[in-house]
C-alpha positions in Angstrom: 98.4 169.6 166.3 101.3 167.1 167.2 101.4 166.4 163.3 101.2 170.3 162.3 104.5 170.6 165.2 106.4 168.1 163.3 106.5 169.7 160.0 107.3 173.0 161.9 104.0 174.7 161.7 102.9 176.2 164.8 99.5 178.1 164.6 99.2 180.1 167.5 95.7 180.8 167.1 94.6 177.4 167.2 96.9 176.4 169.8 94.9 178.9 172.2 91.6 178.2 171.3 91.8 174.8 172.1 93.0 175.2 175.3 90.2 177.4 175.9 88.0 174.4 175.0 90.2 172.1 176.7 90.2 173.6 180.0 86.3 174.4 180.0 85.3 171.5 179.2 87.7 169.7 182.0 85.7 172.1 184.5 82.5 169.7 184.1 85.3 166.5 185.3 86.2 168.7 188.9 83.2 167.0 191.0 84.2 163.4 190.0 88.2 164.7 190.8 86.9 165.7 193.8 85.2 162.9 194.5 88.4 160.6 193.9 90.3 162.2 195.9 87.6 161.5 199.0 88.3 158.5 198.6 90.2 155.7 200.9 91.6 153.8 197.8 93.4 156.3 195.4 95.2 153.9 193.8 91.5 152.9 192.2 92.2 155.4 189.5 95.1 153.0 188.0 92.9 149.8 189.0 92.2 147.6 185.6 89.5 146.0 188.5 88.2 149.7 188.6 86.8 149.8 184.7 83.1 151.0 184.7 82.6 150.1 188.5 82.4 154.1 189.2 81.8 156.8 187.3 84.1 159.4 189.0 86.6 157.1 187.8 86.0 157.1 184.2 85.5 161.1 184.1 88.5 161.1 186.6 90.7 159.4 183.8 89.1 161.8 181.1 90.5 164.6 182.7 93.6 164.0 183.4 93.5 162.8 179.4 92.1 166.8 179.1 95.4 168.0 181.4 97.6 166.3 179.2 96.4 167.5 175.9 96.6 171.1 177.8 100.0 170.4 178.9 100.8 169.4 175.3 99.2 172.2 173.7 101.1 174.7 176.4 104.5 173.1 175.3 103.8 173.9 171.7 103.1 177.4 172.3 105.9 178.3 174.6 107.9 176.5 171.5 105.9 178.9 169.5 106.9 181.9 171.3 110.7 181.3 171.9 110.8 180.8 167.6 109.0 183.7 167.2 106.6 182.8 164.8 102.9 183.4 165.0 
């Protein structure tokens, strides 16, 4: 979607859909977010030591991966809607 931005092609459609996807499927990540943020250590997150130890950290990284791609795909249609193009 980043490469369809650059050559100034903004489908809308697309754009929507996958954050549909993006934000359902970053709803099965909210128990190992919550567990995270039960946690003493928060910092484990960002911990190299951390890899693989704990699963709520892996799926923890995934979604905040999911909240970027979301935050991405959000940019491109607010870009989409101040060109007016659809």
């Amino acid at each position: 979607m980043c490469i369809a931005a650059a050559v100034k092609y903004y489908p809308k459609r697309v754009y929507l859909i996958l954050v549909v996807i993006f934000v359902g499927y970053s709803t099965f990540y909210i128990p190992s977010i919550m567990t995270w943020m039960e946690q003493d250590d928060l910092t484990m997150l960002f911990d190299e030591g951390a890899k693989m130890q704990n699963l709520f950290v892996e799926e923890s990284r995934e979604f905040l991966g999911l909240m970027i791609c979301i935050g991405v795909l959000v940019f491109y249609l607010v870009r989409t809607r101040k060109l007016g193009k659809a």
